[in-house]
C-alpha positions in Angstrom: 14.3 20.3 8.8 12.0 18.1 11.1 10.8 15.0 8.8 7.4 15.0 10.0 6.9 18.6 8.3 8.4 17.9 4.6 5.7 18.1 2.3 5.8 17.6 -1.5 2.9 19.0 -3.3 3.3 18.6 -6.7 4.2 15.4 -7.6 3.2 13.2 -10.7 3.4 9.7 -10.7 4.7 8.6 -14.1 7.4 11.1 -13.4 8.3 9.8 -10.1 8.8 6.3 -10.2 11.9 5.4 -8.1 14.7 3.8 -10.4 14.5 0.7 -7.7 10.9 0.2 -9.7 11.4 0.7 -13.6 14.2 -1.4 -13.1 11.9 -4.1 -11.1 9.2 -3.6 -13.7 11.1 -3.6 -16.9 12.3 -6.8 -16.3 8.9 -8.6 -14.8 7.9 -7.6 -18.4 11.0 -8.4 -20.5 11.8 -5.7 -21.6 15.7 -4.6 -19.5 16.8 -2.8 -22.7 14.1 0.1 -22.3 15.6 0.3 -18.7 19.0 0.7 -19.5 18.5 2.9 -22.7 15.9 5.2 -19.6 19.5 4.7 -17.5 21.6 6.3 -20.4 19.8 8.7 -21.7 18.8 10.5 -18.5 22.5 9.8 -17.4 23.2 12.4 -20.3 20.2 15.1 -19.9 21.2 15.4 -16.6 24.9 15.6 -17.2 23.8 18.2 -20.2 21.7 20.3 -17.8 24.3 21.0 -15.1 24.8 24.3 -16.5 22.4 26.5 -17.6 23.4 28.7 -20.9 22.4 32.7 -20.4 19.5 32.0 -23.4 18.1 28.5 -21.9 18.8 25.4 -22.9 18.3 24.3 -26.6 15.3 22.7 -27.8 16.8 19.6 -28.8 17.5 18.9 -25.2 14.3 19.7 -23.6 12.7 17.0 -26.3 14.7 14.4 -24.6 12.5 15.3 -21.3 9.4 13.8 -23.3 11.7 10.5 -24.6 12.3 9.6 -21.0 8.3 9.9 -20.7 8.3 7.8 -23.8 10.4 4.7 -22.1 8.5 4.9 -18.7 5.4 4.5 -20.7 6.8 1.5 -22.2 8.3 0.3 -19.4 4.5 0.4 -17.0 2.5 -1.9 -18.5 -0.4 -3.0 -16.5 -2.5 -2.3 -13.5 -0.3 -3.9 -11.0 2.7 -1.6 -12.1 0.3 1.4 -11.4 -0.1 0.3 -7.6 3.4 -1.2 -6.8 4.8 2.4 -9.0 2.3 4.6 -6.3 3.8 2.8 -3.1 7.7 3.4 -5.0 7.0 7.1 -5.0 6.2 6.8 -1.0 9.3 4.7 -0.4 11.7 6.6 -2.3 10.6 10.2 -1.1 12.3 11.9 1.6 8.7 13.7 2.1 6.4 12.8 5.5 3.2 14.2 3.6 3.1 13.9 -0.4 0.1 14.3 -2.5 0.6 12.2 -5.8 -1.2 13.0 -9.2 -1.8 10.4 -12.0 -4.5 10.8 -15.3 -6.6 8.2 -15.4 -6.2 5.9 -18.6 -6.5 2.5 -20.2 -4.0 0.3 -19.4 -4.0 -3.0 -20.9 -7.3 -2.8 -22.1 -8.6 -2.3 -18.8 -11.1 0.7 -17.9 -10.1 3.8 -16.4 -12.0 3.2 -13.4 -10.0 0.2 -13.4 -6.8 2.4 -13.1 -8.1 4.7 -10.8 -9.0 1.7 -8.5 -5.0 0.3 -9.0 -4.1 3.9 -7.9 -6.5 3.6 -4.6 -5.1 0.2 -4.1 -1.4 1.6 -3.7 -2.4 4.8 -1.4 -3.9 2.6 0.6 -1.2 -0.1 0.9 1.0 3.2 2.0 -1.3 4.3 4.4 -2.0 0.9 6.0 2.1 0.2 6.0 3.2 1.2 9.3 6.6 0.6 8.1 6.4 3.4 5.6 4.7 5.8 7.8 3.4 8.7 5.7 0.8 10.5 5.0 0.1 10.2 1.6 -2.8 11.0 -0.5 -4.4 10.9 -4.0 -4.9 13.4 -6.9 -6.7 12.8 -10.4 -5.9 14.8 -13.5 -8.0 15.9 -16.1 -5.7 16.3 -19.3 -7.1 18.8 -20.8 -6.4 17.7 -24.2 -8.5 14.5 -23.9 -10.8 15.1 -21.3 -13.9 17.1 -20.7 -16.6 17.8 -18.1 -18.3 14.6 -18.0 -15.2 13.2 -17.1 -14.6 15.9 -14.4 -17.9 15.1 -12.8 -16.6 11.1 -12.6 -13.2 11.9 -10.8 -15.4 14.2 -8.6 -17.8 11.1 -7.4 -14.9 8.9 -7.3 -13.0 11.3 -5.4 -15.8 12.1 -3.1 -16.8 7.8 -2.6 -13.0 7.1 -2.1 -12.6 4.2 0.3 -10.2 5.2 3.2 -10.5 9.1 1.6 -7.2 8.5 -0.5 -8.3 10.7 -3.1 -8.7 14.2 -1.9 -8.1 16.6 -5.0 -8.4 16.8 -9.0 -5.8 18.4 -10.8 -5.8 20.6 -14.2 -3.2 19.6 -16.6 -1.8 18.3 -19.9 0.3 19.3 -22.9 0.0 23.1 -22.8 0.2 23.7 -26.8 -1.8 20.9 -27.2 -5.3 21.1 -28.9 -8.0 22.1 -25.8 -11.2 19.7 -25.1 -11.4 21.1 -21.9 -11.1 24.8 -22.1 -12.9 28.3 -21.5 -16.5 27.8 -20.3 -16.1 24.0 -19.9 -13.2 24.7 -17.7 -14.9 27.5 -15.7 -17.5 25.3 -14.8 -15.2 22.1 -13.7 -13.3 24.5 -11.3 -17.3 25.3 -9.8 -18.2 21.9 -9.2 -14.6 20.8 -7.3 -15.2 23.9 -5.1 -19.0 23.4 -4.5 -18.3 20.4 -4.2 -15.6 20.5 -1.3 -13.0 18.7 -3.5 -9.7 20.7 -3.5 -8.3 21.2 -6.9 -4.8 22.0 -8.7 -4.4 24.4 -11.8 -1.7 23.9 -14.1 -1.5 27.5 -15.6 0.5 30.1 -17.6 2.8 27.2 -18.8 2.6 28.6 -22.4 2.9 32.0 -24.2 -0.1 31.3 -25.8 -3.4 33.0 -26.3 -5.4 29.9 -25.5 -3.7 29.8 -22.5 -3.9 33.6 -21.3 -8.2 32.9 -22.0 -7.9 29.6 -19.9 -6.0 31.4 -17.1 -9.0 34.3 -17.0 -11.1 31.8 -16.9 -9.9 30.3 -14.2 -9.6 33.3 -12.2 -13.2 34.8 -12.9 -14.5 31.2 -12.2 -12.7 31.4 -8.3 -13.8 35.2 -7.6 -17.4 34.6 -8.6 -17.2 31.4 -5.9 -15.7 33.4 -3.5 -18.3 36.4 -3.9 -21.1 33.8 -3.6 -20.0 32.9 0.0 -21.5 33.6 2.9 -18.2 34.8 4.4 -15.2 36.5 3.4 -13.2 37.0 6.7 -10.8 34.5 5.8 -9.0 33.3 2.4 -11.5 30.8 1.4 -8.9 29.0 -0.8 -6.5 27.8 1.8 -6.6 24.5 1.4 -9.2 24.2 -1.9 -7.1 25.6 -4.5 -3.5 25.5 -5.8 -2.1 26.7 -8.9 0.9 25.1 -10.6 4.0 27.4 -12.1 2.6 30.4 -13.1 5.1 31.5 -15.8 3.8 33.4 -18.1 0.8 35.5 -17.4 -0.1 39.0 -17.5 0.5 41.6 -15.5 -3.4 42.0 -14.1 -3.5 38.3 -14.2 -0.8 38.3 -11.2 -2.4 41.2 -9.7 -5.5 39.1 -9.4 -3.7 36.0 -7.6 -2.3 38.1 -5.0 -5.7 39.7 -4.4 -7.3 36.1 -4.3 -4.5 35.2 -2.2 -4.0 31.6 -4.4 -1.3 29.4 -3.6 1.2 28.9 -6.2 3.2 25.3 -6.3 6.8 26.4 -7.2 9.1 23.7 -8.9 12.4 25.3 -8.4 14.7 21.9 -10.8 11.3 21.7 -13.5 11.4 25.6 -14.1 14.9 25.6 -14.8 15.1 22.7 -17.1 12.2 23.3 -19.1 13.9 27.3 -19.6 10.5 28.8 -17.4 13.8 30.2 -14.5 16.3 31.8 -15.9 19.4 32.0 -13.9 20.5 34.8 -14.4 16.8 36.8 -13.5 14.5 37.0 -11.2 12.0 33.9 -10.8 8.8 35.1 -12.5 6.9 34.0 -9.7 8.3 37.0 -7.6 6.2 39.1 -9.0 2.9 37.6 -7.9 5.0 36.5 -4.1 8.1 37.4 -3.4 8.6 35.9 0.3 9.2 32.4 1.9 6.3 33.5 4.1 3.5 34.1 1.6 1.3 31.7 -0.4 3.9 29.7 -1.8 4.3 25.6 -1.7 7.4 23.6 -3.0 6.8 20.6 -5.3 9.5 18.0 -7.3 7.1 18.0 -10.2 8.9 14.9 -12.2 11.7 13.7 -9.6 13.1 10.3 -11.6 13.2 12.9 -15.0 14.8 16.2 -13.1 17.0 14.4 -10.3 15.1 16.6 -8.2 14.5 14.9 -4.8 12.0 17.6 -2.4 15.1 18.3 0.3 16.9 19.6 -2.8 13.7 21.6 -4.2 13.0 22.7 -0.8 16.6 24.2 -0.4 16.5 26.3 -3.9 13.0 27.4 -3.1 14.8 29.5 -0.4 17.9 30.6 -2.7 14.6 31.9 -4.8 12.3 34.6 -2.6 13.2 36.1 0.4 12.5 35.6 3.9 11.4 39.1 5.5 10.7 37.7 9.0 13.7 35.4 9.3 11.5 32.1 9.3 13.5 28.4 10.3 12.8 25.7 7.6 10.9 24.1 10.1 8.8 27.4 10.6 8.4 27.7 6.8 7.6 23.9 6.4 4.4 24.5 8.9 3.2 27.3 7.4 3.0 25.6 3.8 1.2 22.7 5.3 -2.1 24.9 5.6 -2.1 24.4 1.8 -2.2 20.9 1.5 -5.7 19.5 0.8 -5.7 16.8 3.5 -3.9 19.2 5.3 -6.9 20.9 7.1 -6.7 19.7 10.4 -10.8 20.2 10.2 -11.8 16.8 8.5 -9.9 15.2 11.2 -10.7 17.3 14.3 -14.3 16.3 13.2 -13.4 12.6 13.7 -12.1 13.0 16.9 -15.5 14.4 18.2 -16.8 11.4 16.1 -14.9 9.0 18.1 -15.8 6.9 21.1 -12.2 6.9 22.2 -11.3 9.4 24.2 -8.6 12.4 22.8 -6.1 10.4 25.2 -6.0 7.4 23.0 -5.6 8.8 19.5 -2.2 9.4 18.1 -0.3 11.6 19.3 0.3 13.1 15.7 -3.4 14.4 15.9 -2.2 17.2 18.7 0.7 18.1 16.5 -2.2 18.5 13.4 -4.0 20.6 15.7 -0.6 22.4 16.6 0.1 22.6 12.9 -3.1 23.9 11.5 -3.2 26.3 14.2 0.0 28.2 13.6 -0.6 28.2 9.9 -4.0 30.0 10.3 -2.4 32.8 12.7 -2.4 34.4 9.6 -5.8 34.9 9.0 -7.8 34.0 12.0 -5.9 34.8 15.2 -9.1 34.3 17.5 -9.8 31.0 16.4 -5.9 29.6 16.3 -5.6 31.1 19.9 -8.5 28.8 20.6 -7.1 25.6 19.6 -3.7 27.1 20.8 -5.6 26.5 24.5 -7.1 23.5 24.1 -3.8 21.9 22.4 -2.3 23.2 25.7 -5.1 21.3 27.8 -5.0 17.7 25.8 -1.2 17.5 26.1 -1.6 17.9 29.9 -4.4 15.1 29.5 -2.0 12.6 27.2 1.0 13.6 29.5 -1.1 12.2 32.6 -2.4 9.1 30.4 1.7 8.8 29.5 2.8 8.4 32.8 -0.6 6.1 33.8 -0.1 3.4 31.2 4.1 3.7 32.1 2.9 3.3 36.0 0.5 0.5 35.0 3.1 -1.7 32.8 5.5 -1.0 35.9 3.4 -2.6 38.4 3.3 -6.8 39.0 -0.7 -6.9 39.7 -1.6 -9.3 41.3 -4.9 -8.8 42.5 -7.6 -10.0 40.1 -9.9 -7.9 39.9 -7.1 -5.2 39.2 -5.6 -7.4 36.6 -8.9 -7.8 34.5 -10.0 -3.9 34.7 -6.3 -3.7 33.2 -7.2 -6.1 30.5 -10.2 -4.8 29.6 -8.9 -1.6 29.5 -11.5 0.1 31.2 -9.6 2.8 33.4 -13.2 3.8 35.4 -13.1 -0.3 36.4 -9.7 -0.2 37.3 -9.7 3.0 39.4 -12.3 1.7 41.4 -10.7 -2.1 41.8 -7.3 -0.5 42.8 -9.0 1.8 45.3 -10.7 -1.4 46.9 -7.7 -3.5 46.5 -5.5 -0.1 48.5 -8.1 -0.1 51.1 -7.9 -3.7 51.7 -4.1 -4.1 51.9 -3.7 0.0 53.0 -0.7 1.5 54.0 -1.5 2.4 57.2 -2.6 -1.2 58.0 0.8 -2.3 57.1 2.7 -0.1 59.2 0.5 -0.8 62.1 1.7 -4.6 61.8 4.4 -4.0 61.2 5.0 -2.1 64.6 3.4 -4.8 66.7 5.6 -7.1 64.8 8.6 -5.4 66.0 7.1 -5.2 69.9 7.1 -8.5 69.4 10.4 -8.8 69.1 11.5 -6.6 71.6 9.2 -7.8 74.7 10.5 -11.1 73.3 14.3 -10.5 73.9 13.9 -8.8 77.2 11.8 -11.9 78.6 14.2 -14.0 77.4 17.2 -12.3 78.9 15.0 -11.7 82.2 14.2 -15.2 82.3 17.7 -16.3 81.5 19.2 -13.6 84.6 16.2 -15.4 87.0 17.4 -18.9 86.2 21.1 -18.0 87.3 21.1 -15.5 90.3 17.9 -17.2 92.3 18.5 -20.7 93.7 14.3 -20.9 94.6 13.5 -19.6 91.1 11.1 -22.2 89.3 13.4 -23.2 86.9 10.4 -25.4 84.6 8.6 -22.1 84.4 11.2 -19.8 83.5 12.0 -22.5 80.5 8.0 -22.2 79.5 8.5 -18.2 80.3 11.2 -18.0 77.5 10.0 -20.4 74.8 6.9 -18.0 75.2 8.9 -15.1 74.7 10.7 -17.1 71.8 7.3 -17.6 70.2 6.6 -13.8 70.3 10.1 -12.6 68.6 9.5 -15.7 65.9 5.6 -13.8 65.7 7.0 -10.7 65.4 9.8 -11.8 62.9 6.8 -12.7 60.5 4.8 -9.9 61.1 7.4 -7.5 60.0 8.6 -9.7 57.9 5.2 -9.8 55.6 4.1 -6.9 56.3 7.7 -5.0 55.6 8.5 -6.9 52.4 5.2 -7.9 50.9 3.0 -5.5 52.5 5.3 -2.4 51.9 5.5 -3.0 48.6 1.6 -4.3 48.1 0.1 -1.4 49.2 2.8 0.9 47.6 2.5 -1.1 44.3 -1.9 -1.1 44.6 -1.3 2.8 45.7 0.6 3.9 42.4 -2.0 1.7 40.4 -4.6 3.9 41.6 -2.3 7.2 41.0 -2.1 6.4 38.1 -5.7 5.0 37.2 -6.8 8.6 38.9 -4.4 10.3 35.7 -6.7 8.3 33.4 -9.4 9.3 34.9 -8.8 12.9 34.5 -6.9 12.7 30.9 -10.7 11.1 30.0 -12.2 14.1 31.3 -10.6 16.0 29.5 -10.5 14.8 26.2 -14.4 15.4 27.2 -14.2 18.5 27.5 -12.1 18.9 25.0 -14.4 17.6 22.6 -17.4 19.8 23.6 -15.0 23.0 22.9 -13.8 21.9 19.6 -17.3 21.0 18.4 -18.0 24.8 19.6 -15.0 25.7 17.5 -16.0 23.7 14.7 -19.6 25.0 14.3 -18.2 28.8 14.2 -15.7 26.9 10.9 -18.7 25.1 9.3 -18.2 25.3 5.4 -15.2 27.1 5.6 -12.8 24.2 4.8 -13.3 20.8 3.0 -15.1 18.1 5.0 
């Protein structure tokens, strides 16, 4: 499976701090025994859970799931743990795009914008990393045991004002059987104001067998078909990258009947449903009956890696052993298609940039054009018209960034001498440079080159034969003037030495002058026409882009 495509979608923080960090962090505060009794005891659920028994596992063992919770919460202490625990979850993951979710809380007497700003700081120390190179991004959860819609409409603006756009979702969630402050109405009206307000969001639901939870889940559902009935257009799933839900174990049968018909993407946790008895072995996974195929809405998530042992190559590989895979997709091929359900993952936000930008298309990352590829080949499924579209103009660019390729590869080649070359270059101004290396060609041109050359070598040659001419006068004629035949070949030994320097400059310096200035402006001319391009380029995607307006999150 191609790194750049591995994606983890469901991923909490507190349950995915690497072991490299509790073990760091227990000790900056003191406290290495909570680490080593978190060591032991998860030594022995996991040793306990190899197995699955054909009834579940017993209840005493699924409480020791909420005792390792117990020690990490003892273990993170302060702000600083929250940001050096986000960039841990980057580091540790085998996943190129992850989208972390944390609930914002007090930590050492500190605010919960003051967490929330801790969290910022550690998505964007990942993203400014080079070293770590991934894409990840920010989710905030509402518990819905503590929180209600005031607070939902604070996580929105924060979202929405997050600096370097970090934060792009809000997330459902909290202790299912727990007593609801955010519930029914109240939760109706928080999914609403996420969708109107082009924030994507992530359900927790049908985690229980309760009826609290069976109202929620209607709830939810009646709250995303009125939203989608109020839009202007319905020719595409308007919930590709908006809305996720997470599990999905136990609902009813019209409740699953109405996520297939919304066409809502459903995070599957292949380790976290077994462990917490929501998989049987031994049947069917209940989320078959809603999607039963690789290539339908369905995204894979580790849910609680350091608590599970559930790393996302590992999730990714049961995901398959789960549902079936009709049209015979690679992982690869699977991998892109889930990435339309990631809420950065809309290639729109981004393609709008581009048009945005004063660099040209050529100069952006080349990652951008396998975005565009991405997004494209996901949305075959509902918009073939449109993904043909960008299909060309992906098609176009790379022909543009292959030319610029081979340009700046040309250019670092070349010793320039000439100044005015050598400053375009600098500058890096390719219309400057095309039009210094044409002058700086024209002055030293090929043609020239070989011309002197050529006289250089007559030279020579009407040299040698006056000499030899003059030497054959001097010994076969007694009344030859023998002072003039001596002027007659020095003359003739000036024109070889003439000649000798003539071909000589023009042969090794000018050759190579003219044929280093000529592949400067080759490649200048590539530049040129990868910057046309990318102009093009732009007008046809803002064309595209219009057509998309309000159809995916900005």
């Amino acid at each position: 499976m191609g790194k750049e495509y591995i994606s983890d979608l469901h991923c909490h923080l507190n349950g995915s701090f690497s072991l490299a960090f509790l073990k760091t962090t227990a000790e900056k505060h003191k406290c290495p025994e909570l680490y080593e009794q978190f060591i032991q005891l998860r030594k022995e659920y996991l040793d306990q859970t190899q197995k699955q028994p054909e009834s579940g596992y017993p209840k005493e063992l699924l409480d020791k799931v909420w005792k390792l919770f117990g020690l990490i919460h003892k273990i993170v202490q302060d702000l600083e743990d929250i940001t050096l625990g986000t960039v841990s979850v980057a580091t540790s993951s085998s996943a190129q795009y992850i989208e972390i979710r944390t609930t914002p809380k007090s930590v050492a007497n500190q605010p919960v914008d003051a967490y929330i700003d801790a969290f910022e700081a550690g998505l964007t120390q990942i993203k400014q990393d080079k070293k770590i190179n991934k894409e990840v991004y920010g989710l905030l959860s509402l518990d819905r045991t503590a929180h209600g819609v005031s607070d939902a409409k604070h996580f929105i603006q924060r979202i929405l004002n997050s600096p370097n756009k970090v934060l792009v979702g809000l997330d459902i969630s909290g202790n299912p059987i727990g007593h609801r402050t955010l519930s029914g109405t109240d939760l109706a009206q928080v999914v609403t104001l996420a969708l109107n307000s082009n924030v994507g969001i992530a359900i927790h639901m049908g985690e229980a067998d309760s009826d609290i939870e069976r109202q929620d889940t209607d709830a939810v559902l009646n709250a995303l078909e009125q939203w989608r009935n109020e839009q202007p257009t319905q020719e595409k799933n308007l919930f590709i990258g908006r809305v996720r839900l997470g599990h999905c174990i136990y609902l009813t049968q019209e409740q699953k009947d109405r996520i297939r018909e919304l066409g809502l993407p459903i995070e599957v946790c292949p380790t976290c449903h077994r462990l917490l008895n929501w998989h049987l072995e031994n049947s069917s996974h209940p989320i078959t009956e809603i999607y039963d195929d690789v290539g339908e809405n369905l995204v894979v998530g580790t849910d609680d890696d350091v608590i599970f042992g559930s790393p996302i190559e590992m999730e990714f590989n049961k995901f398959l052993n789960l549902f079936k895979n009709k049209m015979q997709m690679s992982k690869k091929e699977i991998e892109i298609y889930q990435s339309q359900f990631r809420f950065s993952g809309t290639i729109l936000p981004k393609l709008k940039n581009v048009i945005k930008s004063d660099e040209p298309v050529v100069r952006l990352p080349c990652p951008t054009i396998n975005e565009i590829r991405l997004y494209a080949q996901s949305t075959l499924c509902f918009n073939p018209l449109y993904s043909q579209a960008l299909f060309n103009y992906i098609n176009f660019v790379e022909e543009a960034l292959k030319k610029n390729k081979n340009a700046v590869v040309i250019i670092e080649q070349l010793n320039v001498t000439n100044l005015s070359v050598k400053a375009a270059l600098q500058e890096n101004n390719p219309q400057a440079l095309l039009a210094t290396a044409n002058e700086a060609y024209n002055n030293n041109s090929l043609p020239k080159k070989i011309g002197m050359t050529l006289c250089g070598n007559l030279c020579i040659l009407a040299g040698v034969i006056g000499v030899a001419l003059a030497a054959v006068a001097m010994t076969a004629s007694h009344g030859f003037n023998r002072p003039l035949a001596l002027w007659g070949i020095l003359l003739c030994v000036n024109l070889i030495i003439m000649g000798g320097g003539l071909v000589s400059g023009n042969s090794t310096l000018g050759f190579f002058s003219a044929i280093r200035d000529k592949g400067t402006v080759t490649a200048t001319e590539g530049m040129s026409e990868a910057i046309t391009a990318s102009k093009s380029f732009k007008h046809r995607l803002q064309q595209i882009l219009d057509q998309e307006t309000g159809l995916s999150p900005a």
